[in-house]
Each structure stands twice: as C-alpha cells, then as structure tokens.
BAMARLO-191499 format. One record per residue (C-alpha): z, x, y; residue in one letter. Coordinates in nm, 2 decimals, m for minus. Each point is the difference from the previous one (the first is absolute). Example, Ala and Ser with C-alpha at 12.3 -4.5 7.8 and 13.67 -1.06 7.14 Angstrom:
BAMARLO-191499
+--------+--------+--------+--------+
!     c3 !     c1 !     c2 ! residu !
+--------+--------+--------+--------+
!   0.78 !   1.23 !  m0.45 !      A !
!  m0.07 !   0.14 !   0.34 !      S !
+--------+--------+--------+--------+
//
This chain:
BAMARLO-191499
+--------+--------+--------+--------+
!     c3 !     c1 !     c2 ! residu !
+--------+--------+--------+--------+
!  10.57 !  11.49 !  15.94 !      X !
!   0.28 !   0.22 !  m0.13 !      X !
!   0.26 !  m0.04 !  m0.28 !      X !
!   0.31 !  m0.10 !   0.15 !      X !
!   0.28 !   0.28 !  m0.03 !      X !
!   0.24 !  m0.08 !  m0.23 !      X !
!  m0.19 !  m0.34 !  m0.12 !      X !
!   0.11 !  m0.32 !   0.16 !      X !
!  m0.13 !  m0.26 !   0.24 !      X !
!  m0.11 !   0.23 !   0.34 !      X !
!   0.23 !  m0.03 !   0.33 !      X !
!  m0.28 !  m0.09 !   0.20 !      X !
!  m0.32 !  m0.11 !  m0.09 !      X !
!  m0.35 !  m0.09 !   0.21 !      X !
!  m0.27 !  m0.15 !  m0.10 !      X !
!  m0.34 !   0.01 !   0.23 !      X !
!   0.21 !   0.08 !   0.32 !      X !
!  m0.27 !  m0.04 !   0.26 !      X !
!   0.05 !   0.04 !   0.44 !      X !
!  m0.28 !  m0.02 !   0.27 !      X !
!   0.07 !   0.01 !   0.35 !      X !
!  m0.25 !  m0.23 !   0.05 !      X !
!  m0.35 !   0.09 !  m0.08 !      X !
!   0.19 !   0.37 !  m0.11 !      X !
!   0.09 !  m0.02 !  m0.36 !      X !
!   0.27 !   0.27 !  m0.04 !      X !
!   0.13 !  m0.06 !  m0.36 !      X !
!  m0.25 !  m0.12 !  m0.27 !      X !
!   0.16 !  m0.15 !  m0.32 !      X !
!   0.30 !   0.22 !  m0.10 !      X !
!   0.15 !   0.00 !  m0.27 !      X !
!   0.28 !   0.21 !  m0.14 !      X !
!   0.35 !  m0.02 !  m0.17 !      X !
!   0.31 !   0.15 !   0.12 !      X !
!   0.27 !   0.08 !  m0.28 !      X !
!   0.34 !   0.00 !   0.08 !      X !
!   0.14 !   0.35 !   0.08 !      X !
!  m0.40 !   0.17 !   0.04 !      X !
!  m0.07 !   0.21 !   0.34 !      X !
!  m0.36 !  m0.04 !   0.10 !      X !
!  m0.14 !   0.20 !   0.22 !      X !
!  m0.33 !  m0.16 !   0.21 !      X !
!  m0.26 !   0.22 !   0.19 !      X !
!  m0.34 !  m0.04 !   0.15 !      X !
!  m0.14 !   0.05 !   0.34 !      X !
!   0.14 !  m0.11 !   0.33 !      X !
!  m0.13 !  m0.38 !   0.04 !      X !
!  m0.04 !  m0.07 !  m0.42 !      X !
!   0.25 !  m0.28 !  m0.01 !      X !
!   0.30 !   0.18 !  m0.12 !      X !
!   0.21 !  m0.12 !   0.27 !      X !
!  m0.12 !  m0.35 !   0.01 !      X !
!   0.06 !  m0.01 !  m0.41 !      X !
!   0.41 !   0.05 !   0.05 !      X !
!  m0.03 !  m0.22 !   0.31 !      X !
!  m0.12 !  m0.28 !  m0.21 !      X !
!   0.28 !   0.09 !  m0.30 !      X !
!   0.25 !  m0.13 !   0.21 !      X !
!  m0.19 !  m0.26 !   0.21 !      X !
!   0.02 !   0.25 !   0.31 !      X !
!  m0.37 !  m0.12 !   0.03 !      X !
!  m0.12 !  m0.31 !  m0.18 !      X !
!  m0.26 !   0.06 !  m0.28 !      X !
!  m0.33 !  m0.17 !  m0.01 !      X !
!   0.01 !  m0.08 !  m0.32 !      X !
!   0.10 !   0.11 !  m0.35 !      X !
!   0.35 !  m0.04 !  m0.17 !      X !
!   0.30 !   0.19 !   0.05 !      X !
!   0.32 !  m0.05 !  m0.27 !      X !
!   0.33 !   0.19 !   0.01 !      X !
!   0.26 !  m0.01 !  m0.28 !      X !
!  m0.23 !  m0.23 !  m0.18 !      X !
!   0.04 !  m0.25 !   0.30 !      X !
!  m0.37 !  m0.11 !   0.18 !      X !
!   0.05 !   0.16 !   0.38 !      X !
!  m0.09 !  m0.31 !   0.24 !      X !
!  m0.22 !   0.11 !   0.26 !      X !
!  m0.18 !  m0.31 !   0.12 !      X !
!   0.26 !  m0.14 !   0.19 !      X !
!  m0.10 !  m0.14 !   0.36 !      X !
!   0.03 !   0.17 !   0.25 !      X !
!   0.34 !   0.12 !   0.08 !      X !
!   0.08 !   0.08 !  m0.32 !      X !
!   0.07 !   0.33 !   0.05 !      X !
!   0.36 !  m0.18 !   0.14 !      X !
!   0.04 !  m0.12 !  m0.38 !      X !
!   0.32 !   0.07 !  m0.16 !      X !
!  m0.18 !   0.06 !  m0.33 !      X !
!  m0.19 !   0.28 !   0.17 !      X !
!   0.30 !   0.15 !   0.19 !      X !
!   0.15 !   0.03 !  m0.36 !      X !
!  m0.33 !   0.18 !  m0.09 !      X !
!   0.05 !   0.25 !   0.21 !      X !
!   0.35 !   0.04 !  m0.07 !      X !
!  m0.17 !   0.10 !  m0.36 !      X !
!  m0.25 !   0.22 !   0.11 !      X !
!   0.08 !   0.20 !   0.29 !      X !
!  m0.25 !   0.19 !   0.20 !      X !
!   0.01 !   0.30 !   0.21 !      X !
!  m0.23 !   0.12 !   0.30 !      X !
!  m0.19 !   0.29 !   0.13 !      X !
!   0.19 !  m0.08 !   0.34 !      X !
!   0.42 !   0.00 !  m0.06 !      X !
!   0.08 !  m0.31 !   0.15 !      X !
!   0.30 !   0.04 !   0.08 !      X !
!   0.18 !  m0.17 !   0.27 !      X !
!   0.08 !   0.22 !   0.26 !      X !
!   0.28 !  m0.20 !   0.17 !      X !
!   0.18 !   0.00 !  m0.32 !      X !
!   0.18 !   0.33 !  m0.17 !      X !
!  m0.10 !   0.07 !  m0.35 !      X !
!   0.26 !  m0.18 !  m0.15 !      X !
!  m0.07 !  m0.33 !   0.19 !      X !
!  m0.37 !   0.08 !  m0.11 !      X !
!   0.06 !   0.05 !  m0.41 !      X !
!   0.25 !  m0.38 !   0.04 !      X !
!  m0.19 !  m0.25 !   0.20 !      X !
!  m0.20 !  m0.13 !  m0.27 !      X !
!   0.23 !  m0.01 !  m0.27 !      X !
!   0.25 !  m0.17 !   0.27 !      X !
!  m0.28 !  m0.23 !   0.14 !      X !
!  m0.21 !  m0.04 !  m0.29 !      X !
!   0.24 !   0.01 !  m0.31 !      X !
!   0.28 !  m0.11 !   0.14 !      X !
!   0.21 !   0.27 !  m0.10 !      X !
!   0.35 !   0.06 !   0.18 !      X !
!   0.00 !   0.32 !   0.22 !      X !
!   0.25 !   0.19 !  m0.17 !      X !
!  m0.19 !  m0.04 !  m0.37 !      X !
!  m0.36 !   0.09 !   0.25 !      X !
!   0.18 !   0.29 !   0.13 !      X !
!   0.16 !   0.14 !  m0.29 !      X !
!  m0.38 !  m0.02 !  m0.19 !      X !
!  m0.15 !   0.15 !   0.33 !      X !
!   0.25 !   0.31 !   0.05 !      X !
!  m0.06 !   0.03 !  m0.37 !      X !
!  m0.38 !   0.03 !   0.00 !      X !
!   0.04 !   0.20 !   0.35 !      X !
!   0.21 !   0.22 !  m0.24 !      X !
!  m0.30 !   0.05 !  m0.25 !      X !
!  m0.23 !   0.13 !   0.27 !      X !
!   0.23 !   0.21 !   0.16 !      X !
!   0.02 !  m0.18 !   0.29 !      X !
!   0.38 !  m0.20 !  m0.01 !      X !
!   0.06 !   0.22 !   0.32 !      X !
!  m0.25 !  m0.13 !   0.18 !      X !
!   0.07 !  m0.34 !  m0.07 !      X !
!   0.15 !  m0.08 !   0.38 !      X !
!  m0.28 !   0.16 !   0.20 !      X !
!  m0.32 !  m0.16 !   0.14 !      X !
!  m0.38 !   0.04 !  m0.16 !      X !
!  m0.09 !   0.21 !   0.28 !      X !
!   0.21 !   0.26 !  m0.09 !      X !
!  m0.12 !   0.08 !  m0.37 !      X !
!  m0.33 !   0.20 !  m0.08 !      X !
!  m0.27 !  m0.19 !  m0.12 !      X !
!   0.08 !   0.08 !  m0.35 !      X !
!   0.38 !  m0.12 !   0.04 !      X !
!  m0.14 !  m0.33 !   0.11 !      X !
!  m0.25 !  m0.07 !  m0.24 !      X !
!   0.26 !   0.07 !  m0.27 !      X !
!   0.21 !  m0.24 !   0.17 !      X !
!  m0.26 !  m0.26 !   0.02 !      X !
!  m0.01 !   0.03 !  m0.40 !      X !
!   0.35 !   0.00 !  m0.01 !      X !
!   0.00 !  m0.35 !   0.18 !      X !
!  m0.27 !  m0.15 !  m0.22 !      X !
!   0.20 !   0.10 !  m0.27 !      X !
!   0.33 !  m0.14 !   0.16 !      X !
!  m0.16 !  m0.32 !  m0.12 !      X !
!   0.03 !   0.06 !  m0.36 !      X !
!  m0.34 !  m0.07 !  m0.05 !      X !
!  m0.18 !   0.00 !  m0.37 !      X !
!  m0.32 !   0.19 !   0.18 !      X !
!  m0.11 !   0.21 !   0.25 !      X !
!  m0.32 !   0.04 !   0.20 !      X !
!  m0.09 !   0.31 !   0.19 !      X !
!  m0.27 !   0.04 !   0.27 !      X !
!  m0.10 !   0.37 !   0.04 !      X !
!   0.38 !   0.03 !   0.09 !      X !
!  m0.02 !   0.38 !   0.09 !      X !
!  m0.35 !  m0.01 !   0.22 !      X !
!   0.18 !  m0.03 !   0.33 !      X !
!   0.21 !   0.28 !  m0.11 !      X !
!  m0.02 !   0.38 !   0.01 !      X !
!  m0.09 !   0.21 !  m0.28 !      X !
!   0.33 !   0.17 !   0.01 !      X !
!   0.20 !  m0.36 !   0.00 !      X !
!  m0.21 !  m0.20 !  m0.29 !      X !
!   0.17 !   0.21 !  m0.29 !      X !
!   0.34 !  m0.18 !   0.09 !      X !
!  m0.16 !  m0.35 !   0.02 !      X !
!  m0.21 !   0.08 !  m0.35 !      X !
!   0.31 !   0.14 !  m0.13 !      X !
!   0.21 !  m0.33 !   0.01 !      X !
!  m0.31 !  m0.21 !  m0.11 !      X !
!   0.01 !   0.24 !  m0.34 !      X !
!   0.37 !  m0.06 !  m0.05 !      X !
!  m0.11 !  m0.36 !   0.02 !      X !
!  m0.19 !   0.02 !  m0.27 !      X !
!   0.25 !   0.19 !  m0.23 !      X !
!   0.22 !  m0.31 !   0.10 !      X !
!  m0.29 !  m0.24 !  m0.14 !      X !
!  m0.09 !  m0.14 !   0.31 !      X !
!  m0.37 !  m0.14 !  m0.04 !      X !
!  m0.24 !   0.11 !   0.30 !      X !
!  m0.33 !  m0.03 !   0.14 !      X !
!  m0.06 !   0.28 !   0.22 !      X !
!  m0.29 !   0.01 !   0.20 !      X !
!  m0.01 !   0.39 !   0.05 !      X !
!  m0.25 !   0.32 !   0.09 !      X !
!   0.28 !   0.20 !  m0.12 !      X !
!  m0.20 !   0.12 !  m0.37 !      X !
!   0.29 !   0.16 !  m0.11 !      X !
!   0.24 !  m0.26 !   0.03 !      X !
!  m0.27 !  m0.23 !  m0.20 !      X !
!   0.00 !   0.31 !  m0.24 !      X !
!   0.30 !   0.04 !  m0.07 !      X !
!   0.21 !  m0.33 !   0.07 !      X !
!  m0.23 !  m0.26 !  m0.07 !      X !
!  m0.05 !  m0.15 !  m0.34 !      X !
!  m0.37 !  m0.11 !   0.10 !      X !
!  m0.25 !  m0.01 !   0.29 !      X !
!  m0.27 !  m0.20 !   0.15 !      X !
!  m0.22 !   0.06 !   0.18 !      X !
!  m0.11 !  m0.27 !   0.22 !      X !
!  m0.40 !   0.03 !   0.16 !      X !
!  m0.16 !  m0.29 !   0.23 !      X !
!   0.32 !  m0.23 !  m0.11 !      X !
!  m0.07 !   0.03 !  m0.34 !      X !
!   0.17 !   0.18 !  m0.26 !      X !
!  m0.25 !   0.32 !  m0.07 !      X !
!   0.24 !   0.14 !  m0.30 !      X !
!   0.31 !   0.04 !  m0.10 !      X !
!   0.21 !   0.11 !  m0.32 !      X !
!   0.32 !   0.30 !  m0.06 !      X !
!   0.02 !   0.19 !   0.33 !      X !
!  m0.09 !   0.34 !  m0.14 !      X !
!  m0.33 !  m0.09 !  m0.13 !      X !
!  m0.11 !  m0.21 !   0.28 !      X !
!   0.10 !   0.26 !   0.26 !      X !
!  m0.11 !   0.32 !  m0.22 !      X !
!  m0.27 !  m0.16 !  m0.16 !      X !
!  m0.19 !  m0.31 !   0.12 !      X !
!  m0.27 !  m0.19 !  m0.12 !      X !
!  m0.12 !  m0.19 !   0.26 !      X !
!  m0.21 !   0.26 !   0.28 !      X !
!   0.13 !  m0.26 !   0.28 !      X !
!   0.37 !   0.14 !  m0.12 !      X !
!  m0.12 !   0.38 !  m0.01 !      X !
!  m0.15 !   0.01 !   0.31 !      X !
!   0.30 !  m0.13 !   0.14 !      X !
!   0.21 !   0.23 !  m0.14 !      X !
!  m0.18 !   0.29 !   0.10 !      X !
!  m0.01 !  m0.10 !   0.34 !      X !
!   0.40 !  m0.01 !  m0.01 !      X !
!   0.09 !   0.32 !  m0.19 !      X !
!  m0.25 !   0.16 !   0.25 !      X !
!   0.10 !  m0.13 !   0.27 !      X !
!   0.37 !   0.07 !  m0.08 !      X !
!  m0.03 !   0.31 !  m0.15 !      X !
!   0.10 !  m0.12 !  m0.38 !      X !
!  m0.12 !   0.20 !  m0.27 !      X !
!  m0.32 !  m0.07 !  m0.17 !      X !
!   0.02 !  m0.23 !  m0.25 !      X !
!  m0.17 !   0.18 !  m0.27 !      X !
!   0.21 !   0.29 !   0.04 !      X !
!   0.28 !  m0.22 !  m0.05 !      X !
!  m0.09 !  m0.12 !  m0.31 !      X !
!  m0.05 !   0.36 !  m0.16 !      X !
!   0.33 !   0.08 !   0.15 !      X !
!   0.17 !  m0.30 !  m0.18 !      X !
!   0.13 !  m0.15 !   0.35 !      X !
+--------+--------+--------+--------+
//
C-alpha cells in the first residue's frame, strides 16, 4: 500500500475487490488507495483484469466481493438487481467518469450536442450554462470550431479527445481511462496523451489503464502492475517501469519495449531517462 500524496484520507479506497465470471475469477482481493490529485498508470497483459478493475470502480460491472469506499463514504454494490438504475450510483458516476477504447460518440448528434447531453439530462443543468462549459472545454482542445459538425467527420484522435472532453463536461472528481489511444494510430495518440497530461497539471486524479510506458514514465505518479487479477507490484512509476522486482513485471516489460521498439531499459537507467 502506498503513502497517500499529500497525507489525508485517500479518494478512493478498495479493499479485497474480487470478480469471477462464474467459475473465472478475474480479480483476486485488491486492494489499493487512491489519493486525491495522484495519476496512476495500470499495465499488464491483455486479459489480466485491468479493465474489469475500473469497470468495477464505478459499478460498470458488479464486484464479487470486497469493499469499495469513495470520499470516505462505503460504495453500495449489493443492491438487487437493477441497481445499476439507482440514483446513488448515477451520482457515482457523475464523480468518477470513465472513458473508452471505442469513442462513443453519438453519431446523430454534432459535437456540441455530444459534450451537453449528460450535463442537460443527468445534471440538470440549463443549456446555455452546458453550452458555455462545453464551447469552453472544446476551446481547450482546440476543437471550439468543430463544435457544429458530426463524429464522423473528426479523425480518430479528434473524437477521442472529445469523448474526454464530454466526461469531463460532467465536472467529475475522477477519471478512468481504458487503453484510450489503442484504437488509435500512432501518429494521433500524442494529442489524446497530450490532454490526459495537462489533466494532471490541473490535479485531476486518474487511473489509466495504458501500454503507453512513457506516459506511465513520465505522467504517472505510480504504477501497477496487475498479473492473473492480482496486483504483481506496484510503487513510483520510474522504479517500477525501469526497475522491477517482480520477474512477472520484467518479462512484461520486455515484451512491450520490444515489441514497440522502446529503448532498453537498462540503457535508460545509465542514461538518467
């Protein structure tokens, strides 16, 4: 478990989060604490859990078992079914927002009408105060020209940046991002990791689920590495991803420097990177 940064009670805590599928047990009892204002960055091989993990956070998928508390306050996930129509958990994920490997988007509706609906439908907020915060966050991204013209129209990279845009049109406390730039191509995922790092500046607190090693480098305050739906190791980003302890983390990362051409993470350290 890490010291939280900055001292405090953590954002989000879990205690012996668990999730089978039935018979197929995905997550195994983790635990971790979230601080308010940290970025970390999770990684592991395809099928580890990662996804399923932020799934659970904000009772996309029910858990299994374990405990789940946000802002100090115990996360009630075993409701009946139906729950998921709760108001209590609606206002959860107007806390923690979440963003996809897929956009999203609604392709009947313009960009504008995309970054609004929620905070009109969800929030209740009036259009013009939705459309002022939209055209203002459209602004941020470069994109406030683009506001009147449909998904289909914007590179991939435009439209995941506007799917962030529209999570964060909800003013939420967190964010959760699934291997956001995987669907994307390599010359398009700087923009989208771009934003996410001016996020952080801002203080937003993130879980990323990434295989982009120098965004967990560099922007992340810590990494985990997740194995068989357990955590395998974690701790400050450089020294996880430079120098692990655990072989089940090194092999990994060999596999994905290789396979992406990084550079070799020996070399790295003697270079100071």
């Amino acid at each position: 478990m890490s010291a939280m940064a900055g001292g405090g009670d953590p954002l989000l805590r879990v205690r012996d989060l668990r999730k089978s599928f039935g018979v197929h047990e995905v997550l195994a009892d983790i635990s971790l604490d979230v601080a308010r204002g940290e970025v970390i960055a999770i990684i592991g091989a395809s099928g580890s859990g990662k996804s399923t993990l932020l799934r659970c956070l904000n009772l996309l998928e029910r858990p299994s078992g374990g405990e789940i508390f946000y802002a100090g306050e115990p996360v009630d996930w075993r409701r009946p079914p139906g729950f998921f129509g709760d108001p209590a958990v609606q206002r959860l994920r107007t806390r923690i927002g979440m963003v996809f490997q897929s956009y999203n988007l609604w392709p009947h509706m313009t960009v504008l009408e995309n970054v609004i609906e929620a905070p009109m439908r969800v929030k209740g907020l009036p259009r013009r105060e939705a459309e002022e915060r939209a055209t203002y966050l459209l602004g941020r991204i470069g994109l406030a020209a683009k506001r009147d013209q449909h998904p289909f129209t914007l590179s991939g990279g435009q439209q995941q940046r506007v799917a962030i845009v529209r999570a964060l049109a909800m003013e939420p406390e967190a964010m959760l991002f699934d291997e956001v730039t995987s669907a994307l191509d390599p010359e398009l995922v700087g923009e989208v990791l771009d934003l996410m790092a001016s996020l952080a500046v801002d203080g937003m607190t993130m879980l990323v689920v990434t295989h982009e090693m120098d965004f967990a480098r560099e922007v992340s305050t810590r990494t985990i590495f997740i194995d068989a739906g357990r955590i395998a190791e974690q701790g400050p980003s450089v020294e996880v991803l430079e120098r692990p302890v655990n072989e089940r983390t090194r092999r990994f990362l060999d596999r994905v420097l290789h396979r992406r051409g990084g550079v070799d993470r020996e070399a790295a350290v003697d270079d100071g990177r």
